[in-house]
C-alpha positions in Angstrom: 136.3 49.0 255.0 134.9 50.7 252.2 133.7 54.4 252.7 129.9 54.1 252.0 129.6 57.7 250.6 132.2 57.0 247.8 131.4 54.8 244.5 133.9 51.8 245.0 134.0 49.1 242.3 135.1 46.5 244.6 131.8 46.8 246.7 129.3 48.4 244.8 126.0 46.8 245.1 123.3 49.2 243.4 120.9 47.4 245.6 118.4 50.2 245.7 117.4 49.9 241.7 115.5 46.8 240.1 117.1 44.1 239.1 117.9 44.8 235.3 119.3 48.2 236.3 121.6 46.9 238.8 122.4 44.0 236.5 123.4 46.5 233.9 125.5 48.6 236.5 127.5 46.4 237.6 128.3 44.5 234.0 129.4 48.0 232.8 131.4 48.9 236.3 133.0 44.9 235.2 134.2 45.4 231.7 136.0 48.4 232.9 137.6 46.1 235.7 138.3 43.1 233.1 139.7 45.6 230.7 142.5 46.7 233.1 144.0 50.0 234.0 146.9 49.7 231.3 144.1 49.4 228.1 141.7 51.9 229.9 145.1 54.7 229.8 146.6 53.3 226.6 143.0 54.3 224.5 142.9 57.5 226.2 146.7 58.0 225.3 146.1 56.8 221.8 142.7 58.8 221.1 141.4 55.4 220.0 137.8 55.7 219.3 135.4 53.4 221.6 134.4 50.6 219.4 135.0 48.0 221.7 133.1 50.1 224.7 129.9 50.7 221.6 130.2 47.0 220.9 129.9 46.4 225.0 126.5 48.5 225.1 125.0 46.9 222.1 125.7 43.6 223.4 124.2 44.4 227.0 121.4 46.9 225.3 122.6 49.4 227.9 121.8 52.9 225.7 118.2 51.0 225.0 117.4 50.1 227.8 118.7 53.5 229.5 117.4 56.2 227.1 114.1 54.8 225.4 111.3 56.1 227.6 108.4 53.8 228.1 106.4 55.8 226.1 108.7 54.0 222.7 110.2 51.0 225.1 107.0 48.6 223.0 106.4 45.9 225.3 110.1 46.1 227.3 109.4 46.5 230.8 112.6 47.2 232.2 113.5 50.6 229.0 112.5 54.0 230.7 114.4 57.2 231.4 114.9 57.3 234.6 117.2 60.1 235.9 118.4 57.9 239.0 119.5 55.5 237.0 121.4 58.0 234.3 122.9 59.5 237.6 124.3 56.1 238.3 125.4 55.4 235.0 127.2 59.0 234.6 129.4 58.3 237.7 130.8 54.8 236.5 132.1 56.5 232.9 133.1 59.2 234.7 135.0 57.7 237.2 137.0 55.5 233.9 137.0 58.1 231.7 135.4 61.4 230.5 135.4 59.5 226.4 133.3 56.9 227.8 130.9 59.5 229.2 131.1 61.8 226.6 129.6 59.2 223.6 127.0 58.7 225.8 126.5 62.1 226.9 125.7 63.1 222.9 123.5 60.6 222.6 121.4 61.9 225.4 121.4 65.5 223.9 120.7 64.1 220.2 118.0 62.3 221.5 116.1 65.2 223.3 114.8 67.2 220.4 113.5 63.4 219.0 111.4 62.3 222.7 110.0 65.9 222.9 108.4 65.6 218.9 105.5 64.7 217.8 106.9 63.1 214.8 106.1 59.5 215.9 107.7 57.6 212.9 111.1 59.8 213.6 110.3 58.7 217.2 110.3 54.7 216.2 112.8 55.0 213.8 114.7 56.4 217.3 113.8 53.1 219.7 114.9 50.9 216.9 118.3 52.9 216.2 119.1 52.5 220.0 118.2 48.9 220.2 120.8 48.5 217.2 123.6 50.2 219.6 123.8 53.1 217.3 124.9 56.5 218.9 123.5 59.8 218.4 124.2 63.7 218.0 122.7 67.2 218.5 124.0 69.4 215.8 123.3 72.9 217.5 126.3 74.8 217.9 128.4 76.4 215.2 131.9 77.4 215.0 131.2 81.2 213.8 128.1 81.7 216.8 128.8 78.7 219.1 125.1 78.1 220.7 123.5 81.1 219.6 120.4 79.3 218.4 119.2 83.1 217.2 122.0 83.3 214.4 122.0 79.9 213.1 123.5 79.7 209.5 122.0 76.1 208.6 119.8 77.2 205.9 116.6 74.7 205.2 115.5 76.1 201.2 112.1 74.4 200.4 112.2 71.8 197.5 108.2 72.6 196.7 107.6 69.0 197.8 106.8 69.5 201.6 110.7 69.3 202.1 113.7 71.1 202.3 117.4 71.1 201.3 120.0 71.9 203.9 123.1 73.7 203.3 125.5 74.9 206.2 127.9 73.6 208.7 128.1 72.4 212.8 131.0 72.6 215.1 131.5 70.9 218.2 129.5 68.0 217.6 129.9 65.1 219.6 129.3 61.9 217.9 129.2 63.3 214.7 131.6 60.6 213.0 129.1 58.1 213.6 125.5 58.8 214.9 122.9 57.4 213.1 120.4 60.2 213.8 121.7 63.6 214.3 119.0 66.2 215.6 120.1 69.4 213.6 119.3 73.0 213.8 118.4 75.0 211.5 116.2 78.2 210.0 113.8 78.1 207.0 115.2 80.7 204.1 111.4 81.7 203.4 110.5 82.6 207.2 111.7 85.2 209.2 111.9 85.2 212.7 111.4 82.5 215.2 108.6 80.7 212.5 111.4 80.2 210.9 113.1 77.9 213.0 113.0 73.8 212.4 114.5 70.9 214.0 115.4 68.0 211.5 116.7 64.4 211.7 120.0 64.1 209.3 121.8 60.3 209.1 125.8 60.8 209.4 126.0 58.2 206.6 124.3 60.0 204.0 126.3 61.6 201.0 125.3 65.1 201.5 126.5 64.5 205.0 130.4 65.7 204.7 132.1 65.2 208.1 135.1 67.8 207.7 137.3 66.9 211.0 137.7 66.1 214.8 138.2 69.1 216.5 139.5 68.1 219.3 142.6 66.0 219.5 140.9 63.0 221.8 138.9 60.1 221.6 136.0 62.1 222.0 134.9 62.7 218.3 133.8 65.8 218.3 133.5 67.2 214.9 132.7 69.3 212.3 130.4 68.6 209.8 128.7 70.4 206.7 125.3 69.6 205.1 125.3 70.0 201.0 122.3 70.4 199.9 120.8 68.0 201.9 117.4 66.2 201.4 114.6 66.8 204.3 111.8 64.7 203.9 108.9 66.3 205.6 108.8 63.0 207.9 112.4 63.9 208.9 111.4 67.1 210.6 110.9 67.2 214.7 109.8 70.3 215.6 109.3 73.8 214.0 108.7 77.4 215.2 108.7 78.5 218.6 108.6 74.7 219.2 112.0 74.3 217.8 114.0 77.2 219.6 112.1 75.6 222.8 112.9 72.0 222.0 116.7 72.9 222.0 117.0 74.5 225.4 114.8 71.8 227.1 116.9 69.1 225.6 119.9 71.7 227.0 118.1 71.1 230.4 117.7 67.6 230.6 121.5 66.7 229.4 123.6 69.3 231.3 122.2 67.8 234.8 124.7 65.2 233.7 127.9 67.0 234.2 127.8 67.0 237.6 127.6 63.2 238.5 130.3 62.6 235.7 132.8 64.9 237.5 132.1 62.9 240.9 132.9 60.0 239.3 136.6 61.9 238.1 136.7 62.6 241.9 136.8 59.3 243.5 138.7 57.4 241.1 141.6 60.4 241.6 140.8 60.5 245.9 141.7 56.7 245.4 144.7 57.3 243.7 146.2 60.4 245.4 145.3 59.1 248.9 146.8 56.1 248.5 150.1 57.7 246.9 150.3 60.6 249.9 149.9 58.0 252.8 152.6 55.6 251.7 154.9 58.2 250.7 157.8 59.4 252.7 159.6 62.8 253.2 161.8 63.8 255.6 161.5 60.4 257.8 157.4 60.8 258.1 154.4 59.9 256.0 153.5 62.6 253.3 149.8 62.7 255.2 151.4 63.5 258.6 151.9 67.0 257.4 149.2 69.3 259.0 148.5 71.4 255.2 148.4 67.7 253.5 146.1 66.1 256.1 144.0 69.7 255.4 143.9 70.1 251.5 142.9 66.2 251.5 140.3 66.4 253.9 138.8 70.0 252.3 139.1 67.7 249.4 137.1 64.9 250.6 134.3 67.1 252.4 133.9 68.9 249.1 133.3 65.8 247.3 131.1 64.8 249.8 129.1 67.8 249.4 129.0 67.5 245.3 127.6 64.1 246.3 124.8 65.1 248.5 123.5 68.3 246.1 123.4 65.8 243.0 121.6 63.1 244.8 118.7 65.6 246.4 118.9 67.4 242.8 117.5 64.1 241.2 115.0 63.9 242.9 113.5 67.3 242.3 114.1 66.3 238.6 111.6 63.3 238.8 108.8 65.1 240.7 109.2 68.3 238.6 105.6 69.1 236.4 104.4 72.4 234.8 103.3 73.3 238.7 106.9 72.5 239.8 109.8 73.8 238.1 112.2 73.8 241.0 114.6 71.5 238.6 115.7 74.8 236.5 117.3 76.2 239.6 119.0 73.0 240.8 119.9 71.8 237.1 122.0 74.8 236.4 123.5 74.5 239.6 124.3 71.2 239.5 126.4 72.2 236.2 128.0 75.4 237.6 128.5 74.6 240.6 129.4 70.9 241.4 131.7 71.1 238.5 133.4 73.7 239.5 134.1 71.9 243.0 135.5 69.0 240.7 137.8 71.7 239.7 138.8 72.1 243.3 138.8 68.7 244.5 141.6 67.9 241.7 143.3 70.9 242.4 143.5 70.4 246.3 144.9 66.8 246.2 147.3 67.6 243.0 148.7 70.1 244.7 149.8 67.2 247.8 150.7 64.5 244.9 152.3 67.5 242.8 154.9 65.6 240.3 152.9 62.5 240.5 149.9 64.1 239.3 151.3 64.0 235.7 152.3 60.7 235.6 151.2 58.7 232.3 150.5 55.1 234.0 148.1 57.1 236.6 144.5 58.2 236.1 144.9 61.2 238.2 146.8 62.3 235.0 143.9 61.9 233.0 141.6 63.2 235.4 143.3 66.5 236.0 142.8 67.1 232.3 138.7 65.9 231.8 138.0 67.5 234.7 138.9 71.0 233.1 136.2 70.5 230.2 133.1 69.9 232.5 132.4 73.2 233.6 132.6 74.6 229.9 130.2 72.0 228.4 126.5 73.0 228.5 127.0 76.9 228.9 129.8 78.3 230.6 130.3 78.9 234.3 129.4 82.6 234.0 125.9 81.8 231.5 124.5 79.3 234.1 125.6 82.2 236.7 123.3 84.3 235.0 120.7 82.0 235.0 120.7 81.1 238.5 120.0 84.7 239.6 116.7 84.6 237.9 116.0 82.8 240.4 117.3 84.2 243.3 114.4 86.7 244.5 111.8 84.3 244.9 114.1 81.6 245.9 115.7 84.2 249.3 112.5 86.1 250.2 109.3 84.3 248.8 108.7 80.7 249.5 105.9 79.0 248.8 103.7 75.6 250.0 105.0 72.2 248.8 104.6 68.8 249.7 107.5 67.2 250.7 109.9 65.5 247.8 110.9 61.9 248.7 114.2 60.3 247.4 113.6 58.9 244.1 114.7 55.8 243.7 111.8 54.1 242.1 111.4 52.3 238.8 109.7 55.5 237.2 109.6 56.9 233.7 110.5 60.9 234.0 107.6 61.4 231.1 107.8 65.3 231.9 111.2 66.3 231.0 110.0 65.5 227.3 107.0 67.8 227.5 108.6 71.1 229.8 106.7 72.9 227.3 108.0 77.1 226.6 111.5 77.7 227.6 110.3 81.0 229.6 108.6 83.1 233.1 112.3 81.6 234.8 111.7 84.5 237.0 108.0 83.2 237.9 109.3 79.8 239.5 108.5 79.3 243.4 110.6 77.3 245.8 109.7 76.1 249.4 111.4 77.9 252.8 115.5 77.0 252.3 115.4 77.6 255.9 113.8 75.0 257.1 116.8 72.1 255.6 118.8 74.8 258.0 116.7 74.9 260.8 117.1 70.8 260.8 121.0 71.6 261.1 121.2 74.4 263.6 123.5 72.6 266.3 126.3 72.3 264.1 128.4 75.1 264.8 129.6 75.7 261.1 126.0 75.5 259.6 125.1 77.6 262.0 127.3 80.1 261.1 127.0 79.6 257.4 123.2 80.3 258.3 124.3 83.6 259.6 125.9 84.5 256.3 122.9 83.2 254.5 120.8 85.4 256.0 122.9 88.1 255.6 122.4 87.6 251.4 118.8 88.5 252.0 119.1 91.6 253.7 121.6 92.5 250.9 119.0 91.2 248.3 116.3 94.0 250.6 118.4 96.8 251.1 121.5 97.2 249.4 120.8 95.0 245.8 122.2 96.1 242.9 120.1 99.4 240.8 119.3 99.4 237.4 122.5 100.8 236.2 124.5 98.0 238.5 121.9 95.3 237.0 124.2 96.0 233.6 127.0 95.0 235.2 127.5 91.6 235.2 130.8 91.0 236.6 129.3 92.9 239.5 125.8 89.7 239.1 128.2 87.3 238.8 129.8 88.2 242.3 126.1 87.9 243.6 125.7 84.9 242.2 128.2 83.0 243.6 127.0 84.2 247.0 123.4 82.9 246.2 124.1 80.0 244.6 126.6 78.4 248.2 122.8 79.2 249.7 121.2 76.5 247.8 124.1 74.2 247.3 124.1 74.2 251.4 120.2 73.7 251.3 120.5 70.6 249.4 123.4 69.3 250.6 121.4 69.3 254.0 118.1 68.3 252.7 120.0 64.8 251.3 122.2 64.5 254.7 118.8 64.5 256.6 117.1 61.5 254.1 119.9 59.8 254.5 121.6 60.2 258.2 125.0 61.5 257.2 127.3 61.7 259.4 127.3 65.3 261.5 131.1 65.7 261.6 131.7 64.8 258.0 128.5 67.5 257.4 130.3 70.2 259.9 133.5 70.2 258.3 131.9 70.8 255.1 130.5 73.7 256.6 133.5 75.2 257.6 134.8 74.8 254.1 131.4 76.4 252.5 132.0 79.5 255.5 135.3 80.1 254.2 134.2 79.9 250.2 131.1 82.6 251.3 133.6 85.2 252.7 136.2 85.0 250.3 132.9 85.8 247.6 132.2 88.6 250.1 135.8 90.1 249.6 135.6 89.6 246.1 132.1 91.6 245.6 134.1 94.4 248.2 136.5 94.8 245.4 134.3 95.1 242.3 134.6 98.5 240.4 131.0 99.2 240.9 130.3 98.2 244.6 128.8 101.5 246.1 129.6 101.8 249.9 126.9 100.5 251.5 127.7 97.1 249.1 131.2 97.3 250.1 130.0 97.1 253.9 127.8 94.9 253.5 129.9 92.7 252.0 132.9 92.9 254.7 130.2 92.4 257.4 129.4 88.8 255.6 132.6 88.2 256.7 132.5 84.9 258.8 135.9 82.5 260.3 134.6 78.8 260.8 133.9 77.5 263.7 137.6 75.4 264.5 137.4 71.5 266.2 140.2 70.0 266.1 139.1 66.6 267.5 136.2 66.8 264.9 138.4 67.2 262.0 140.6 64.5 263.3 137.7 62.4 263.1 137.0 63.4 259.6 141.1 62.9 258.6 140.7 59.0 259.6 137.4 58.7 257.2 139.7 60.2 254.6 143.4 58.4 255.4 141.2 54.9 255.6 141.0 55.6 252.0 144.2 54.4 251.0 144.5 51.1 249.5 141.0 50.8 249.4 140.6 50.8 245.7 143.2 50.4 243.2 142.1 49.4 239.4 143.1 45.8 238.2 146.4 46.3 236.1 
């Protein structure tokens, strides 16, 4: 029997969406299947580029119909963005392959900066590129200041005819062998300052368009490119000003949520594998999985995805009600990049180290995975910038809730309008959030979120009495320690909120606990040793201290969940 909190291709019914979305899921989630293992491993192996997968969304309209808002969809009712239905779409390619994902993943970003202007032809010119299955590409970074929109070095020179010509050069650019729009940053030569700034539409095909290389040795093609002198028709520019520099990092906001269901796909389709491989294994006259440390690291393994699952789910739907009077999303949305990718990391990790050799394999997709899975947590920002963003947040979030009206799952057949009108990228520090306790409170009789509650509320007498001063406040390996603390608050808060909409089950939940106890006190330790913890910090920190709450007929329970999982998907051949 299939486990119904894992994505499995044999059973997958998206019955919850409308019937073009779930139509379109499951085609895509049957090419892969028709395709086979052996091509799906050969292209990745051969750093083909995806021309028959391109061909496959053209055909089905599936970028169209998945990217175009409503506002630009004409008179298609079924084109919308609709962040469920992205969710979706991000787990399939991620659990086939990171490429897959990563085209599409481009095309989202290039197409922020265009659904956030005003520019309505460039916005047209958009609906009809994606209907023609072209891709697209956001041309921010650089190779000499990565994403440090403030030094950009793509000069736009007027041409005294309401235009400009672009000279300069983009690094790390997804896409950028074959977009038909690329959204480019740049900064005016006669303007200083942020009035300076401008976002412009550039065609890949153009002759002053000089793609220089793939930088990356993948199918993935993500490139360098250099403008010459480049012609910018005033009807090619999207935003400029403040506008611009707030365009990018909104566009940042919307496409980074999609890290984290991408590295749950990774997840399953490697669980599958290394569950199967461990159980019918033998060493030493007994099954691989009747090892008490195996039967551990795959069930830590399988909580932990389980938890990714439940924190991306209940982040959606914050993303859908969100509005300039609720911007919970821009805690949620950088944790959803630092942190559930960063328990992808684990999950691999945990079951590699019980399939060890097998792991590198070239016929398995574990092989593959243990690779991709690397690169998600360094897309977007790093681990350590979305850190730092999430403890912006973290006053308000601990010690000053505010009054909400509950937030329903979002499953509905909704266009997610806001997200292309989030307006200034600033006053982070101003957002409110509604009592974390209460998704707690709903939990109490589980022993290990009980205890995790204690060390939850141990962060906000820290936060009251022993937080960093301002001379600490500089230190931000000593913030980053913090952080990590803060942000297993939330990830717990959602993971509950989700278990509670949707009746998960209480042992799988209290083993995941015991996990997330373990993770808080070895954070503790680590702030205990930072070069700058003062004494009452380094207390603090060892009280924090908390050993899980041991069942050993409840983690039983969870092991068969998790040893029913072999055989129960293997990709056709």
């Amino acid at each position: 029997m299939a486990d119904p909190l894992l994505f499995n291709p044999r059973t997958y019914d998206p019955a919850h969406f409308d019937p073009e979305t779930r139509r379109l899921l499951r085609a895509t989630v049957d090419w892969f299947e028709t395709r086979g293992k052996r091509k799906l491993i050969e292209d990745y192996r051969s750093r083909a580029w995806l021309s028959d997968f391109l061909a496959f969304s053209t055909k089905e309209g599936l970028f169209a119909t998945f990217l175009t808002p409503a506002a630009a969809a004409g008179d298609s009712a079924d084109k919308r963005w609709d962040t469920a239905r992205i969710a979706a779409l991000n787990e399939i390619f991620g659990f086939y392959g990171l490429d897959y994902w990563y085209a599409w993943q481009v095309t989202i970003l290039g197409l922020g900066p265009v659904w956030q202007s005003d520019n309505a032809a460039a916005r047209d010119r958009a609906a009809e590129l994606l209907e023609q299955g072209e891709v697209f590409a956001f041309g921010l970074s650089e190779k000499t200041h990565g994403a440090d929109i403030y030094s950009t070095d793509m000069l736009l020179e007027p041409d005294g005819e309401g235009g400009f010509r672009a000279t300069g050069s983009k690094y790390y650019i997804g896409n950028g062998n074959a977009a038909g729009l690329v959204s480019v940053f740049g900064r005016r030569t006669d303007v200083e300052g942020p009035e300076g700034y401008v976002f412009f539409a550039a065609d890949s095909r153009h002759e002053a368009y000089h793609l220089v290389k793939n930088v990356v040795d993948s199918s993935k093609y993500v490139s360098e490119f250099r403008l010459e002198n480049y012609p910018v028709a005033a009807a090619d520019v999207l935003h400029t000003g403040q506008a611009a520099f707030d365009a990018a990092l909104n566009t940042v906001n919307v496409g980074k949520f999609n890290l984290c269901t991408a590295s749950i796909g990774i997840c399953e389709h490697a669980m599958y594998e290394a569950v199967t491989h461990a159980h019918n294994r033998v060493l030493y006259g007994r099954p691989v999985t009747a090892f008490p440390h195996v039967r551990r690291e795959l069930t830590d393994a399988y909580v932990r995805l389980v938890g990714m699952k439940l924190f991306s789910d209940r982040a959606v739907d914050y993303f859908r009600t969100a509005g300039p009077d609720d911007r919970r999303y821009l805690l949620f949305n950088p944790m959803t990049k630092m942190k559930v990718t960063t328990e992808g990391e684990k999950v691999i990790d945990l079951m590699w180290d019980v399939i060890a050799a097998k792991g590198f394999e070239k016929d398995t997709y574990f092989a593959q995975a243990a690779s991709e899975i690397r690169g998600l947590p360094k897309l977007e920002g790093t681990v350590h910038v979305n850190l730092a963003l999430i403890l912006k947040f973290m006053g308000n979030h601990l010690l000053n809730p505010a009054e909400y009206a509950p937030v329903p799952t979002r499953l509905d057949a909704a266009d997610d309008a806001f997200l292309f009108r989030q307006g200034p990228a600033r006053g982070l520090s101003a957002v409110r959030f509604h009592d974390w306790r209460t998704a707690y409170d709903g939990y109490a009789h589980l022993p290990n979120v009980a205890r995790f509650r204690e060390q939850a509320d141990a962060l906000c007498a820290f936060v009251t009495t022993a937080a960093p001063d301002k001379e600490q406040s500089r230190d931000l390996d000593l913030l980053l320690a913090v952080g990590q603390l803060f942000a297993l608050v939330v990830h717990g808060q959602l993971i509950l909120e989700q278990a509670a909409l949707t009746g998960t089950e209480e042992d799988v939940l209290d083993e995941l606990f015991a996990v997330l106890v373990r993770d808080y006190s070895a954070h503790a330790v680590e702030l205990h040793g930072k070069d700058s913890a003062t004494e009452e910090q380094q207390a603090w920190a060892l009280g924090a201290v908390r050993r899980p709450v041991v069942d050993a007929a409840r983690s039983a329970r969870v092991w068969e969940r998790v040893e029913a999982l072999s055989g129960a998907y293997e990709m056709a051949p």
